[in-house]
N, CA, C and O atoms as a printed pandas DataFrame, in Angstrom:
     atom_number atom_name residue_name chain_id  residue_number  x_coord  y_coord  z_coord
0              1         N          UNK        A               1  -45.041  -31.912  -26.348
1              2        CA          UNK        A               1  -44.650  -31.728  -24.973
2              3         C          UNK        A               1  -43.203  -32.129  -24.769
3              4         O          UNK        A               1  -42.616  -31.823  -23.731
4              5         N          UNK        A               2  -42.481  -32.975  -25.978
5              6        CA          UNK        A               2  -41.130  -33.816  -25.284
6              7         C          UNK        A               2  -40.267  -32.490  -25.682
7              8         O          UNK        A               2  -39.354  -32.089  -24.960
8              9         N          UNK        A               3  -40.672  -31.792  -27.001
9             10        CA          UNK        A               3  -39.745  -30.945  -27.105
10            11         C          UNK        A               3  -39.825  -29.646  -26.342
11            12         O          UNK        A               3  -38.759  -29.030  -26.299
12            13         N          UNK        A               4  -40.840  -29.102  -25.740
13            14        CA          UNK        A               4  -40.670  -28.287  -24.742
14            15         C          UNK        A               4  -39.987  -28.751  -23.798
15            16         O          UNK        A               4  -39.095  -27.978  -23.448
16            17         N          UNK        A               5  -40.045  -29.821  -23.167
17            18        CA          UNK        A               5  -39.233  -30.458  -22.172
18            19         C          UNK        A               5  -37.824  -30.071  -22.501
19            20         O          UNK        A               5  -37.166  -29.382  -21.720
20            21         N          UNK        A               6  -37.186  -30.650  -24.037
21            22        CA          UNK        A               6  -36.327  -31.166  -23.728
22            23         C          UNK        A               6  -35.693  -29.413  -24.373
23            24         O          UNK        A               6  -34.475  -29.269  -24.485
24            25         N          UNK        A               7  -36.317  -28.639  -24.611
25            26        CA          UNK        A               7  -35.785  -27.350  -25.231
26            27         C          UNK        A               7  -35.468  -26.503  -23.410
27            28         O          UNK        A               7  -34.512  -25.769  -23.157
28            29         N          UNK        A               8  -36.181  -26.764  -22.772
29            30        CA          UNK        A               8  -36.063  -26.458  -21.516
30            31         C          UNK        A               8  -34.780  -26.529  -20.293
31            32         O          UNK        A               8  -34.212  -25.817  -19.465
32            33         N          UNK        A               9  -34.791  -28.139  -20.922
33            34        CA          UNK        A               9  -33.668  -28.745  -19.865
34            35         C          UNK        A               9  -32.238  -28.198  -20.956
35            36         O          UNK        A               9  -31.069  -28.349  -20.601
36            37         N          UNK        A              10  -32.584  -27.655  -22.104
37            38        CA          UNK        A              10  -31.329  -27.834  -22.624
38            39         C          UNK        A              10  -30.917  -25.966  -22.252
39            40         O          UNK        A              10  -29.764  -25.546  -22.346
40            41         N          UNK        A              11  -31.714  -25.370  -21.978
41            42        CA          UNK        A              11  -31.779  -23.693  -21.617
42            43         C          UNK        A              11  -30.997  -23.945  -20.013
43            44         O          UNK        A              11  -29.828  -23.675  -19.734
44            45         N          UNK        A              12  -31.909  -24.463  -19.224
45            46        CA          UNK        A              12  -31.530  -25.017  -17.823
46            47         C          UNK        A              12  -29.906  -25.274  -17.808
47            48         O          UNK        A              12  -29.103  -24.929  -16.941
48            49         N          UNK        A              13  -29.728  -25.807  -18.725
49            50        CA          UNK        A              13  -28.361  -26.716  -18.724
50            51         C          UNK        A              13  -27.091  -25.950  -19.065
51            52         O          UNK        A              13  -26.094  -26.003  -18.345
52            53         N          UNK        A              14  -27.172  -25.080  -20.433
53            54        CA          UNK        A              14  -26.577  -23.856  -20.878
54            55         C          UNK        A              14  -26.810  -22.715  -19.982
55            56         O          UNK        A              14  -25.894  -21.898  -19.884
56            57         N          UNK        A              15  -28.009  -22.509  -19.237
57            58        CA          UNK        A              15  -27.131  -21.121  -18.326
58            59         C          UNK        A              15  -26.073  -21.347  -17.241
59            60         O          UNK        A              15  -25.180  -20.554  -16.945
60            61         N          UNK        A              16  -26.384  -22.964  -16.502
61            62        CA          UNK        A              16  -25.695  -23.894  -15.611
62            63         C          UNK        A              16  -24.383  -23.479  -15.502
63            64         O          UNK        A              16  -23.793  -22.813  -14.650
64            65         N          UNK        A              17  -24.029  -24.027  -16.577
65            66        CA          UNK        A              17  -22.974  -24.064  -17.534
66            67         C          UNK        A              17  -21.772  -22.334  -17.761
67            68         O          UNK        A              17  -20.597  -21.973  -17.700
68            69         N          UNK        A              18  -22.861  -21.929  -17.976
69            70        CA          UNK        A              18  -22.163  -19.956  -17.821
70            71         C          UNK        A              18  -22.422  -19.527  -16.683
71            72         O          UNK        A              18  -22.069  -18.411  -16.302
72            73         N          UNK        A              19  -23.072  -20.353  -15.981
73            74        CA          UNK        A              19  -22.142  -19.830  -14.229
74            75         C          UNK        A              19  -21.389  -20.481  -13.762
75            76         O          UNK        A              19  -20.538  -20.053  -12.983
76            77         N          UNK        A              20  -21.474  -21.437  -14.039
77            78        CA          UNK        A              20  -20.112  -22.450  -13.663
78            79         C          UNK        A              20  -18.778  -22.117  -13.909
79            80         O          UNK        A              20  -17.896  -22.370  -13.088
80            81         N          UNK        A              21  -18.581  -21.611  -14.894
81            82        CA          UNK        A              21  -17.434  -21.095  -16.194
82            83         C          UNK        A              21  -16.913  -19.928  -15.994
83            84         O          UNK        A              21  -16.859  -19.089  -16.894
84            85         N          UNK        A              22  -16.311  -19.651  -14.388
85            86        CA          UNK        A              22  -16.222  -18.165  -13.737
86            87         C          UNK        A              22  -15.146  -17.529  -14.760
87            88         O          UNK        A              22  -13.965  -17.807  -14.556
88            89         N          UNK        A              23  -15.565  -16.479  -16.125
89            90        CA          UNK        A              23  -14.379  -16.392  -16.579
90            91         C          UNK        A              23  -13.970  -14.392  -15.681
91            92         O          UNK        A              23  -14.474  -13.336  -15.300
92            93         N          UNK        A              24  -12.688  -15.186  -15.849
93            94        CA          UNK        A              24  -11.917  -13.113  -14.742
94            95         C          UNK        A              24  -11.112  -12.298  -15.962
95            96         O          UNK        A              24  -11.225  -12.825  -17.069
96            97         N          UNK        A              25  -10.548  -11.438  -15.913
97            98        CA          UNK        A              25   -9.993  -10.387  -16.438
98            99         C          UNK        A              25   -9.062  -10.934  -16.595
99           100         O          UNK        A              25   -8.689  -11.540  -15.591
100          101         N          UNK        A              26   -8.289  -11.047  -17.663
101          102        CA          UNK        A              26   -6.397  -11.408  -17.382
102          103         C          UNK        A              26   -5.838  -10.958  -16.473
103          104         O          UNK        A              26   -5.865   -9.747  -16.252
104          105         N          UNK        A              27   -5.318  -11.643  -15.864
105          106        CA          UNK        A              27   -4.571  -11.058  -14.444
106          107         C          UNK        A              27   -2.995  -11.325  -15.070
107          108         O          UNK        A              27   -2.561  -12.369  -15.557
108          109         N          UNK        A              28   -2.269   -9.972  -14.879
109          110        CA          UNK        A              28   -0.830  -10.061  -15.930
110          111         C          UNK        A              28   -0.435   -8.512  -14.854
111          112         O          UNK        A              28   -1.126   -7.538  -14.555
112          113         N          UNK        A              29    0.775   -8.845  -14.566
113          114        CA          UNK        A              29    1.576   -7.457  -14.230
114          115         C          UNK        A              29    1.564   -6.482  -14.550
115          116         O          UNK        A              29    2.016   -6.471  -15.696
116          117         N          UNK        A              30    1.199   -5.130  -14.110
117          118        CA          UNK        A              30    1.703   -3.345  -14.647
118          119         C          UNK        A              30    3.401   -3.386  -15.341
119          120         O          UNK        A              30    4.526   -3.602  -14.889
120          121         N          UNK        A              31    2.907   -3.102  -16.452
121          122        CA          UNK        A              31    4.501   -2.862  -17.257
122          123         C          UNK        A              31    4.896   -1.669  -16.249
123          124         O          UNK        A              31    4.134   -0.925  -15.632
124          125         N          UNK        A              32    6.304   -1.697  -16.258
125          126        CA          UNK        A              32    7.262   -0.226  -15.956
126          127         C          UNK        A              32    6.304    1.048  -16.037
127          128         O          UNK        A              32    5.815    1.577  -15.038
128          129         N          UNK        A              33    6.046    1.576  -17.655
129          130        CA          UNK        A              33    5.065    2.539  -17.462
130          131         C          UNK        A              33    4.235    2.939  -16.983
131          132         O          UNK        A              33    4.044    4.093  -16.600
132          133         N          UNK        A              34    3.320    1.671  -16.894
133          134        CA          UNK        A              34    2.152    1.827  -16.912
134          135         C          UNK        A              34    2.256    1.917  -14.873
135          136         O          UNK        A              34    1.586    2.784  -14.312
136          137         N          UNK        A              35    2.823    1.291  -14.329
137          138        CA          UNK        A              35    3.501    1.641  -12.811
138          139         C          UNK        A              35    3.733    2.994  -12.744
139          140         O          UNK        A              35    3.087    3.549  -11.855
140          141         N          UNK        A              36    4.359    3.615  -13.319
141          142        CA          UNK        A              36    4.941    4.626  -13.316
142          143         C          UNK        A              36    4.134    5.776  -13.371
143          144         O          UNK        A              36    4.315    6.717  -12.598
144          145         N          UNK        A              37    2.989    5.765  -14.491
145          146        CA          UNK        A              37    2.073    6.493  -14.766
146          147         C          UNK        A              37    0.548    6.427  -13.741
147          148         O          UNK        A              37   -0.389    7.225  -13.759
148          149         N          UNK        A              38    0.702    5.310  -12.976
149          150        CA          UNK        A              38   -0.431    5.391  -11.652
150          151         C          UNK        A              38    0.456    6.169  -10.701
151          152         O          UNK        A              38   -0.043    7.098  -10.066
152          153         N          UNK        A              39    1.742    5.856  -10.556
153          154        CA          UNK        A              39    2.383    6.778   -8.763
154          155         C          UNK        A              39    2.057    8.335   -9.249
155          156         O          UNK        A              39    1.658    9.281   -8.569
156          157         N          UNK        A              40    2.387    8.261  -10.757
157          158        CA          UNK        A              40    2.609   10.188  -11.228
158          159         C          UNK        A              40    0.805   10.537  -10.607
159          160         O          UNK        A              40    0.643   11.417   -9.761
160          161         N          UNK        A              41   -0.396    9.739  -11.154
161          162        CA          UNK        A              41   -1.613    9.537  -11.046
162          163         C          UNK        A              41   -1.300   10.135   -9.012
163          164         O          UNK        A              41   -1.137   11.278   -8.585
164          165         N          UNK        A              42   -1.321    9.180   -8.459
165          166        CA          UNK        A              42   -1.594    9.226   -6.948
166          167         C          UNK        A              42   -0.264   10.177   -6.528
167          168         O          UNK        A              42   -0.094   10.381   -5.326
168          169         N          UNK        A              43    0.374   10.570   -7.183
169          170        CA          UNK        A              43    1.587   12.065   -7.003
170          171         C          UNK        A              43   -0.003   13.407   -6.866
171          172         O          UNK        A              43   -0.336   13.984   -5.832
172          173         N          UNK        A              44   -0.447   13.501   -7.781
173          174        CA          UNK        A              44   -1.206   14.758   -8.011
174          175         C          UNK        A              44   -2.833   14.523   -7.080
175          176         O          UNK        A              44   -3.704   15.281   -6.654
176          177         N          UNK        A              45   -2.599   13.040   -7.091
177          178        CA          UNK        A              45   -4.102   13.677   -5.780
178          179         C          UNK        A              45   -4.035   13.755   -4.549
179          180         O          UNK        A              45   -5.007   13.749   -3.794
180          181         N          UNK        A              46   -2.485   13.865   -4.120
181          182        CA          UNK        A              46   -2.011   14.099   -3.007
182          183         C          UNK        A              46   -1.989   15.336   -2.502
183          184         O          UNK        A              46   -1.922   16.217   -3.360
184          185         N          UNK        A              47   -2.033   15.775   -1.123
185          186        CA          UNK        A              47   -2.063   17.800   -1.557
186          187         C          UNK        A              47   -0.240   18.200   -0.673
187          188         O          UNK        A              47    0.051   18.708    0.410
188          189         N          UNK        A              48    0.494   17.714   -1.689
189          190        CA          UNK        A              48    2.096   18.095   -1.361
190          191         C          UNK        A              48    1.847   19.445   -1.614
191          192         O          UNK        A              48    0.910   19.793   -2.333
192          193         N          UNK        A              49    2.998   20.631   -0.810
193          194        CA          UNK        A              49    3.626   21.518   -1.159
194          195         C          UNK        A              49    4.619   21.876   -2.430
195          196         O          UNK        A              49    4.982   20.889   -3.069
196          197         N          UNK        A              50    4.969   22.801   -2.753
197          198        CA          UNK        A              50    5.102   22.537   -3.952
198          199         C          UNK        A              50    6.474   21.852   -4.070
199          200         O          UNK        A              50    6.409   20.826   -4.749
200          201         N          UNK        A              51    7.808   22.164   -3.554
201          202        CA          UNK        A              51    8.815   21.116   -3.062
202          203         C          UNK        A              51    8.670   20.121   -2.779
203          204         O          UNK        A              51    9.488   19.319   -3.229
204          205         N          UNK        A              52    7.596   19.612   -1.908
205          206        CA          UNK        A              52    7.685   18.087   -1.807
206          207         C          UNK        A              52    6.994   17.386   -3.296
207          208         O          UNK        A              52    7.447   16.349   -3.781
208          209         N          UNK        A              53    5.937   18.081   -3.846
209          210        CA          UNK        A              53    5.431   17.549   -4.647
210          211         C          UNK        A              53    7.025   17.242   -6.209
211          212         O          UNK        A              53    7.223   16.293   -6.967
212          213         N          UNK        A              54    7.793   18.626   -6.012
213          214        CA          UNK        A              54    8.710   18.669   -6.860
214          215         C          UNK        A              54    9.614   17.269   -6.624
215          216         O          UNK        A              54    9.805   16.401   -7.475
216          217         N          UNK        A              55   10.076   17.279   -5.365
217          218        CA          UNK        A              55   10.891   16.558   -5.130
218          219         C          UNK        A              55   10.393   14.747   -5.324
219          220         O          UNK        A              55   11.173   13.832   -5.589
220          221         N          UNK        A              56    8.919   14.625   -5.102
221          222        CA          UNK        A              56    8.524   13.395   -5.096
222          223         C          UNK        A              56    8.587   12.869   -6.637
223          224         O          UNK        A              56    8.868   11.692   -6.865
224          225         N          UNK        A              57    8.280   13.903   -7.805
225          226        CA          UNK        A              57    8.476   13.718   -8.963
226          227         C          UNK        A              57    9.398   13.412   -9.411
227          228         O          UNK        A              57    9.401   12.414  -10.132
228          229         N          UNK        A              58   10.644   14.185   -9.160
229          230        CA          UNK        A              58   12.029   13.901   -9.661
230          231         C          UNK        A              58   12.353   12.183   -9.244
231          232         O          UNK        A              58   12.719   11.221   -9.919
232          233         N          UNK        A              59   12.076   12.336   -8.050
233          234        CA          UNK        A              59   12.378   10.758   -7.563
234          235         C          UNK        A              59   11.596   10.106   -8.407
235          236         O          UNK        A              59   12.129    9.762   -9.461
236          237         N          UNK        A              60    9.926    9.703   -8.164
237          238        CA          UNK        A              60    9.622    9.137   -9.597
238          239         C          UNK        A              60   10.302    8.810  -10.987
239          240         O          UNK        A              60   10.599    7.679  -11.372
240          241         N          UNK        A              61   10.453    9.725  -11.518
241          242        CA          UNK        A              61   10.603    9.702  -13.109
242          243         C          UNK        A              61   12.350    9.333  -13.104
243          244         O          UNK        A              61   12.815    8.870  -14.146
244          245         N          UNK        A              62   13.331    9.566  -11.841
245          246        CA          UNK        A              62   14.750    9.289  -11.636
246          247         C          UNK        A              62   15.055   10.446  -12.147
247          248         O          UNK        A              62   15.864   10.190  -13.038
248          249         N          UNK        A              63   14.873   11.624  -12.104
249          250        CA          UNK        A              63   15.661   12.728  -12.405
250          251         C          UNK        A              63   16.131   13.417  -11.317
251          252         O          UNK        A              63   15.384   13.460  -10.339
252          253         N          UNK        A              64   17.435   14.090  -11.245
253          254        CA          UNK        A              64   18.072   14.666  -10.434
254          255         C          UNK        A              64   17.046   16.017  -10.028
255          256         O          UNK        A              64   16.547   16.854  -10.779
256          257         N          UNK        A              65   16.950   15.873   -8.555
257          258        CA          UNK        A              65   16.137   17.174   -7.869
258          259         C          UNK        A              65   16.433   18.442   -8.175
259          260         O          UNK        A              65   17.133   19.122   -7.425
260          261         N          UNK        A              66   15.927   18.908   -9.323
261          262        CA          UNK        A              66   15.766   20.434   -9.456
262          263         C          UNK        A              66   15.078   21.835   -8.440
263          264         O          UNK        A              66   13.904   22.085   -8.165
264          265         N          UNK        A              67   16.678   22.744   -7.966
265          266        CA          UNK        A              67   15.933   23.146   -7.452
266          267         C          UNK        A              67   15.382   24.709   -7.458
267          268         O          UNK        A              67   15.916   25.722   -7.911
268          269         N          UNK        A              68   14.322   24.555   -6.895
269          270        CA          UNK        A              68   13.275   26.138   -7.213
270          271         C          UNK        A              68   13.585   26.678   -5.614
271          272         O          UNK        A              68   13.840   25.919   -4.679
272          273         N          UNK        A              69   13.540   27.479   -5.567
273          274        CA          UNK        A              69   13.578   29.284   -4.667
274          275         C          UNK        A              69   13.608   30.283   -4.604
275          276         O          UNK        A              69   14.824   30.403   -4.758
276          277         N          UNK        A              70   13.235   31.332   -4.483
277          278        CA          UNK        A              70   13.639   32.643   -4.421
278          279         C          UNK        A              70   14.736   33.140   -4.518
279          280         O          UNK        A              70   15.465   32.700   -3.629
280          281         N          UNK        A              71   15.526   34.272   -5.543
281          282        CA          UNK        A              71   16.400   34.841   -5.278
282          283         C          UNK        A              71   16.752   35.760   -4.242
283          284         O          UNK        A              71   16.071   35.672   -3.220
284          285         N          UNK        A              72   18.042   36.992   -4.275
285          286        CA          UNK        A              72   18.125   37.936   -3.411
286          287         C          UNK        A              72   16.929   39.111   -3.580
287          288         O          UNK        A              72   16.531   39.952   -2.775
288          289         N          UNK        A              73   16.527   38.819   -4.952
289          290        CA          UNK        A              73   15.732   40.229   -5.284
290          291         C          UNK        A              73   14.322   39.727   -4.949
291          292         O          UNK        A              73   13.445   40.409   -5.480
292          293         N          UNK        A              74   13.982   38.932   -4.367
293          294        CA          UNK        A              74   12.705   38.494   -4.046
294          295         C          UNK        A              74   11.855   37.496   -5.351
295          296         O          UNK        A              74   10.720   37.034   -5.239
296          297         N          UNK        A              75   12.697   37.358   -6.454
297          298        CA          UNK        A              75   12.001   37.378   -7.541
298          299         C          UNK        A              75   12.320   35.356   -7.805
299          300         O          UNK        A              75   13.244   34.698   -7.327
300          301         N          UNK        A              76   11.507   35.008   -8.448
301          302        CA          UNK        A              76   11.609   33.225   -8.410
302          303         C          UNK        A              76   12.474   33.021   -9.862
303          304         O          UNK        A              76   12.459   33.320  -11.056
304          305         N          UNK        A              77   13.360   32.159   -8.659
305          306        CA          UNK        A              77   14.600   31.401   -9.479
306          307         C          UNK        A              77   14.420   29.891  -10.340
307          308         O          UNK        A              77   14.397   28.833   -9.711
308          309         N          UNK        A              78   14.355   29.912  -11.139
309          310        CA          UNK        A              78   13.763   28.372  -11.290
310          311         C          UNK        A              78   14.972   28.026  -12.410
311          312         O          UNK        A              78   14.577   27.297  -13.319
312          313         N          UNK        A              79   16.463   28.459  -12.491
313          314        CA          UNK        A              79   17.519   28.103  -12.818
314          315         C          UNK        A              79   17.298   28.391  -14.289
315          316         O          UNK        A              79   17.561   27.630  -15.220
316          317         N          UNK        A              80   16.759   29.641  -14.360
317          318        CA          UNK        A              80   17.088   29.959  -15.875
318          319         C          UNK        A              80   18.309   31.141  -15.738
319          320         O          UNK        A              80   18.509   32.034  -14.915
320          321         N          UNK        A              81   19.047   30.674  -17.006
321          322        CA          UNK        A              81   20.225   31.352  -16.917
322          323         C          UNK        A              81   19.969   33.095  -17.974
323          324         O          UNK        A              81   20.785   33.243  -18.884
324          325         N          UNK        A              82   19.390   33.717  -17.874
325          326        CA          UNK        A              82   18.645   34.790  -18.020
326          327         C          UNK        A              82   19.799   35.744  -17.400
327          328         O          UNK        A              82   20.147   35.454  -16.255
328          329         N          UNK        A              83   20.408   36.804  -17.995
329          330        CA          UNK        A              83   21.405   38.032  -17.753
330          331         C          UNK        A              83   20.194   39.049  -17.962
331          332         O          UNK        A              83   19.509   39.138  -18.981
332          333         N          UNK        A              84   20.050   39.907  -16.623
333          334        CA          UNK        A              84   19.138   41.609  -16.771
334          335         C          UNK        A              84   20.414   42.454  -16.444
335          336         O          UNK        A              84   21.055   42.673  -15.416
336          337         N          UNK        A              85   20.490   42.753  -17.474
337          338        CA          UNK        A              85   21.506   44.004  -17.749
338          339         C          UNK        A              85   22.582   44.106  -16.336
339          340         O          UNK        A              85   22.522   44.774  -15.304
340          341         N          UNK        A              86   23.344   43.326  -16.742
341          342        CA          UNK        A              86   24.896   42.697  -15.698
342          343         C          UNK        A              86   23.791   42.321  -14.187
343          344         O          UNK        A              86   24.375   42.715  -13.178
344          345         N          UNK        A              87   23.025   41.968  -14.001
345          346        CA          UNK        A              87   23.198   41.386  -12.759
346          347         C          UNK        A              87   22.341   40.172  -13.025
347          348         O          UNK        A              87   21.271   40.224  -13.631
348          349         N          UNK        A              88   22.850   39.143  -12.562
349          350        CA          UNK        A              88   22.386   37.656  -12.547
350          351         C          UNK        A              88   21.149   37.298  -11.842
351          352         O          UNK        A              88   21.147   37.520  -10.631
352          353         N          UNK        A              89   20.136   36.804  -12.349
353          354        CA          UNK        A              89   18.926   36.521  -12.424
354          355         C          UNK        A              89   18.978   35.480  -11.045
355          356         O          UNK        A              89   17.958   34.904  -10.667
């Protein structure tokens, strides 16, 4: 009977013990990237147009705003330097 007792109190005592012992996650800062790679994350589940979405990126990543529009011929410019037989793309 003493060692059921005392196998008991010693179970009792050890779970005590692992609740007491609140262990948490490392709590440590988002590197640069890893920052960087959640805004790009919450960039795309946003529902931007396609300019704002362009423009919010460039800012992100620090690249100079590239920009997209339509030409005269109706046809999309996206700054490729492309010659169709003498007239500029």
């Amino acid at each position: 009977m003493k060692t059921v007792t005392a196998t008991l109190l010693l179970l009792t005592l050890s779970v005590l013990a692992g609740c007491a012992s609140h262990v948490s996650p490392e709590l440590r800062p988002y590197t640069a990237e890893e920052t960087r790679e959640l805004a790009m994350e919450a960039l795309n589940r946003r529902g931007l147009s396609f300019d704002e979405y362009h423009a919010k990126k460039a800012e992100l990543l620090g690249q100079p705003q590239k920009t997209f529009g339509f030409d005269k011929q109706g046809e999309m410019n996206a700054e490729r330097a492309v010659q169709l037989h003498g007239r500029p793309s």
